[in-house]
C-alpha positions as CSV (number, residue, x, y, z in Angstrom):
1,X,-1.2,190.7,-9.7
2,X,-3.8,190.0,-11.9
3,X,-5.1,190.7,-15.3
4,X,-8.1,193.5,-15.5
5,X,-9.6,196.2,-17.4
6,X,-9.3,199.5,-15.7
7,X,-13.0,199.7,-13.8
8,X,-14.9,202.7,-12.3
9,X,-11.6,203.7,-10.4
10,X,-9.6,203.9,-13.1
11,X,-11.8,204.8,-16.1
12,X,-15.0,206.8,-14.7
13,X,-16.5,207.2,-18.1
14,X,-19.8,205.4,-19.8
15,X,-19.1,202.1,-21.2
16,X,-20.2,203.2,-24.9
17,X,-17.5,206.1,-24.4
18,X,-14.4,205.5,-26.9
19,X,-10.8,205.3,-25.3
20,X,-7.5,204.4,-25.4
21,X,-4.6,203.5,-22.6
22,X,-1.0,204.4,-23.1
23,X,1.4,202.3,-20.7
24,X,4.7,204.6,-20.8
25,X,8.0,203.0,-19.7
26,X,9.8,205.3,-17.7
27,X,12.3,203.2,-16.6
28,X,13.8,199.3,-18.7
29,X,11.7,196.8,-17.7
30,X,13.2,193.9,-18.1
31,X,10.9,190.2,-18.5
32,X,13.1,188.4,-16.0
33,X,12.0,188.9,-12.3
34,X,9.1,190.7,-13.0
35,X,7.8,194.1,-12.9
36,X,6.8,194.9,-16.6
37,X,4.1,194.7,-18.5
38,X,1.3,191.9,-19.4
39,X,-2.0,192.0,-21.3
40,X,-4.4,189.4,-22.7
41,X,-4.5,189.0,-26.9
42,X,-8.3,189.3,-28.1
43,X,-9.5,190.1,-24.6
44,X,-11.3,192.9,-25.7
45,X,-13.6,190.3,-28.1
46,X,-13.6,187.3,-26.2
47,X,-16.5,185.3,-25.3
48,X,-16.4,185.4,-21.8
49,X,-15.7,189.4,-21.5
50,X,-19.0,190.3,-20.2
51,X,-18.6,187.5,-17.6
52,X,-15.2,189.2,-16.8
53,X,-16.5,192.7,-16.7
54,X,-19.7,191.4,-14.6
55,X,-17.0,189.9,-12.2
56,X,-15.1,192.7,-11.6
57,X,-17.4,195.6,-11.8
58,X,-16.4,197.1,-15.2
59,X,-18.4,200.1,-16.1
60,X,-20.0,198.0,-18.4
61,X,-22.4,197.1,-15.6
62,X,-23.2,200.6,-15.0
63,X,-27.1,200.7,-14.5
64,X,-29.3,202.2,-16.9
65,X,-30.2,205.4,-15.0
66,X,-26.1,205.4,-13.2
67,X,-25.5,205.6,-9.4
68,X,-27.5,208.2,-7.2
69,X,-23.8,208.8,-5.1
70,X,-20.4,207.2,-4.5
71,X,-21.5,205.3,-1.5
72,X,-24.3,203.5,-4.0
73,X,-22.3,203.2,-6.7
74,X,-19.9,200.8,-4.0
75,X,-22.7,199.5,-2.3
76,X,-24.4,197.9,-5.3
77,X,-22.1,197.8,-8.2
78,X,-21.7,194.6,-9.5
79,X,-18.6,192.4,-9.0
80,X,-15.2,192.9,-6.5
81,X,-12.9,194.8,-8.5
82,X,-10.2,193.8,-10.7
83,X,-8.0,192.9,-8.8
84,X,-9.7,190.0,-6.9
85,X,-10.9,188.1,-10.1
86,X,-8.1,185.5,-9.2
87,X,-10.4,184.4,-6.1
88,X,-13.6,185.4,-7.7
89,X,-13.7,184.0,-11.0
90,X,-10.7,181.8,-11.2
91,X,-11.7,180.1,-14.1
92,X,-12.0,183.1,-16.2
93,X,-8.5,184.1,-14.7
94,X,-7.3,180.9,-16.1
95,X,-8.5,182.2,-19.9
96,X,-6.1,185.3,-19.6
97,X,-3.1,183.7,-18.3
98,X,-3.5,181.5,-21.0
99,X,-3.6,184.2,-23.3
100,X,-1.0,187.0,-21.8
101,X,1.6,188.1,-23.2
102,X,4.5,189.8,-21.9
103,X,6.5,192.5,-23.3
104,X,10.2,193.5,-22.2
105,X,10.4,197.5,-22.1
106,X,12.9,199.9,-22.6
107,X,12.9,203.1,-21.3
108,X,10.5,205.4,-23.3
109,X,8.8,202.9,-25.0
110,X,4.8,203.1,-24.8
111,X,2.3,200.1,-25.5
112,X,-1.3,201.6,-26.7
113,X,-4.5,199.5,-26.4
114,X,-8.0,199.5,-26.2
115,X,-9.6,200.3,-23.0
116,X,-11.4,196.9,-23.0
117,X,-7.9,194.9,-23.3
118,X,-7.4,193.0,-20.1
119,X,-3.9,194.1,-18.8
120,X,-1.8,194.3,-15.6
121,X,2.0,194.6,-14.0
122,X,4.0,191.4,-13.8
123,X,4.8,190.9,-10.4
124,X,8.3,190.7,-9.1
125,X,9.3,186.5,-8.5
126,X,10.5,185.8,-5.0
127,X,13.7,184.8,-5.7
128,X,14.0,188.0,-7.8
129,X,13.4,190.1,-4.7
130,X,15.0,188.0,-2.2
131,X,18.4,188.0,-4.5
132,X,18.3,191.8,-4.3
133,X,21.1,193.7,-2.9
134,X,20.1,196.5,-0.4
135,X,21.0,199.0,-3.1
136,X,19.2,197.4,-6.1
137,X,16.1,199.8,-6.6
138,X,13.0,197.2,-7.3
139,X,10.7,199.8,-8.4
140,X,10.1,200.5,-12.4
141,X,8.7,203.3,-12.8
142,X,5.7,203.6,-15.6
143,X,2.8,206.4,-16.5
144,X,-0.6,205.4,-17.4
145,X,-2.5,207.8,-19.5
146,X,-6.5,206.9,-20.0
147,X,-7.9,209.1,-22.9
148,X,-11.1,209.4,-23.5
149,X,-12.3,212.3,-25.6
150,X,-14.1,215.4,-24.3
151,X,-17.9,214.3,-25.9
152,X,-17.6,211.1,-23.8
153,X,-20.2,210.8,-21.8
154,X,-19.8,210.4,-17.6
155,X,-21.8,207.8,-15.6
């Protein structure tokens, strides 16, 4: 898994729009093995954002006058996605490892942070899923709430 920033999939409102995430633990998440949450410090104002959000198709890269339909919009959006900035742009994947940080949940807790923030799920290790017992449940459940407020504008 890799560190992104939600694009048109995830947060379908015009880059100038204000907004806010809230990751919600529903279940521990625990740092060892995987499966919590990861984001990048100072993400949000670093150098090579733009780059990022050119790479991955951030709305950011919305044209002027938007997309005249969906199949457009995937047609001739910039970038791949977030989730293939590993292969695309490893060099700018290398900045936000090199910045993550990882935080150990408990149930109920909720992180907050700027829709710009580069974030992501840790992904289970190997060995954590391969020492598993047929009865351990490898699946920590979280909500993600995207707010944006009703004046934001669509693309």
């Amino acid at each position: 898994m890799y560190l992104l920033v939600d694009d048109f999939g995830f947060w379908p409102a015009a880059a100038t729009a204000a907004g806010i995430n809230a990751w919600i633990a529903i279940d521990d998440m625990p740092v060892d093995g995987g499966g919590s949450f990861a984001l990048a410090v100072g993400s949000h104002e670093a150098s090579w954002k733009d780059e990022a959000h050119f790479v991955t198709g951030a709305t950011t890269t919305v044209p002027t006058n938007g997309f005249r339909s969906a199949a457009d919009m995937f047609s001739n959006r910039t970038g791949s996605g977030t989730c293939n900035i590993k292969t695309t742009a490893p060099h700018l994947y290398r900045r936000m490892e090199e910045t993550k940080r990882i935080y150990e949940l408990q149930r109920g807790d909720i992180i907050f942070h700027q829709r710009w923030l580069f974030h992501r799920t840790v992904a289970f290790e190997r060995d954590y899923v391969a020492a598993a017992e047929d009865g351990d449940n490898l699946l920590y459940r979280r909500l993600s709430v995207r707010y944006s407020p009703g004046s934001a504008g669509w693309f």
